[in-house]
N, C-alpha and C positions, 0 to 999 in steps of 0.2 A: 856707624857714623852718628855723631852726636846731633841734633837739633838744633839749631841757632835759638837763638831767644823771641826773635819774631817770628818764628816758624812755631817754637811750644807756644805762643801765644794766641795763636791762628789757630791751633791743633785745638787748646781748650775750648777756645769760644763754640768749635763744631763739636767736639764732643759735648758738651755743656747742653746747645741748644739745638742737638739732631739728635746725638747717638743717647743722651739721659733719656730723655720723654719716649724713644723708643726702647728702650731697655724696661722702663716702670709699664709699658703698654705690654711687650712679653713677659714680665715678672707678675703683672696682675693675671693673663691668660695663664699661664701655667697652676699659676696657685688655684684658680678658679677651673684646673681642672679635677683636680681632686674635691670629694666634699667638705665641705665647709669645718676645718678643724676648729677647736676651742680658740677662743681669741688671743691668750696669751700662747698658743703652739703659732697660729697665724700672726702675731705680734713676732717672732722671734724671726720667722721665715723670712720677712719682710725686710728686720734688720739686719739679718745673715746676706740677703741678697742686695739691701743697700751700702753691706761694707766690699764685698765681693766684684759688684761693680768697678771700683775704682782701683781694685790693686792693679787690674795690665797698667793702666793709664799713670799711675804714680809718679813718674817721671816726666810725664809733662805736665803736672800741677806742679810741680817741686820749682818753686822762688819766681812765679808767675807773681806775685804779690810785691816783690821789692822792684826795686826802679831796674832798668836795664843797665846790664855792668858793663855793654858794650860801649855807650853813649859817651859822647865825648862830655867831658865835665867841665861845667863853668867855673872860670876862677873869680865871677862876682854874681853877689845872690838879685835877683829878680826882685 
């Protein structure tokens, strides 16, 4: 069942500002359980696990940025 457009747009704002800040809160505990690697090995981890985050969710960032295609269209400009 696909997402309406108000629905992925609902979906990112709570991923955004619930499920990110807890993800970078487990992604720092984890990494800070091992010892402190060289910073450019720590530097890599960090961007592995910041691309990593987003791929389940890709599908509902996908066209959150253009207008909704559902919307009725005006036929005079504002």
């Amino acid at each position: 069942m696909a997402l309406s457009y108000k629905a992925r747009r609902r979906w990112s704002l709570v991923i955004l500002l619930v499920g990110l800040p807890l993800y970078i809160i487990v992604a720092v505990n984890v990494v800070g359980l091992i010892d402190r690697p060289s910073i450019l090995v720590e530097l890599f981890v960090y961007v592995a696990l910041g691309f990593l985050w987003m791929m389940p969710f890709k599908f509902v960032f996908r066209g959150i940025g253009q207008p909704d295609p559902d919307a009725p269209k005006d036929e005079e400009p504002h």
